[in-house]
C-alpha atoms as one frame of an Amber mdcrd trajectory, in Angstrom:
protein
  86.561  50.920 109.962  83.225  51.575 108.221  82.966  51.096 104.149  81.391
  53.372 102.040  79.575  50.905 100.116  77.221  52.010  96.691  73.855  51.884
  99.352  75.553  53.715 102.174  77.521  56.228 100.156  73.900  57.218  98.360
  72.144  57.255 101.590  74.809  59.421 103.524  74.517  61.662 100.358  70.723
  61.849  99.801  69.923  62.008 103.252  72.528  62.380 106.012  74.351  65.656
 104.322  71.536  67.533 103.542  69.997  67.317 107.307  73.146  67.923 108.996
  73.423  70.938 106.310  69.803  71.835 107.048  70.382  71.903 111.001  73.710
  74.100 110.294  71.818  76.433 108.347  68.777  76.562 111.168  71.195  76.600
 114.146  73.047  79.362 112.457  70.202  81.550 110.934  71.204  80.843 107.287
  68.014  82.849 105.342  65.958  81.216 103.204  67.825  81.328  99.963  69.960
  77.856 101.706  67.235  76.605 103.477  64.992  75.992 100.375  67.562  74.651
  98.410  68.387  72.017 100.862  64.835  71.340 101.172  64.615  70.375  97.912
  67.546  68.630  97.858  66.419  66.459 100.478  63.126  65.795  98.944  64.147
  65.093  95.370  66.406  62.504  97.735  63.565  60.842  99.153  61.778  60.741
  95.931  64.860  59.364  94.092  64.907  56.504  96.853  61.465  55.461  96.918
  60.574  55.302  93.440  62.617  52.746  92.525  61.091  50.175  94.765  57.795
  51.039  94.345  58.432  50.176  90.530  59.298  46.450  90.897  55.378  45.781
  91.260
């Protein structure tokens, strides 16, 4: 069975809901008051993740 470790549980939250949210929302024809938001959501995500190992310089 696959554990939801601290790494995978943030990456299946920063990255894996909000696409599979954001292809629900385009498949379905969602307007643009839920696309946006997930949008952001999923670039605040990336953000989140990359900053912190672009700090250890």
């Amino acid at each position: 069975m696959l554990e939801l470790t601290g790494k995978r549980m943030i990456f299946l939250f920063t990255v894996v809901f909000p696409l599979l949210f954001l292809a629900a929302a385009v498949l379905l024809g969602s307007g643009i008051c839920i696309v946006l938001p997930l949008m952001i959501w999923i670039g605040i995500a990336i953000v989140m993740l990359y900053l912190p190992t672009t700090s250890k310089d």
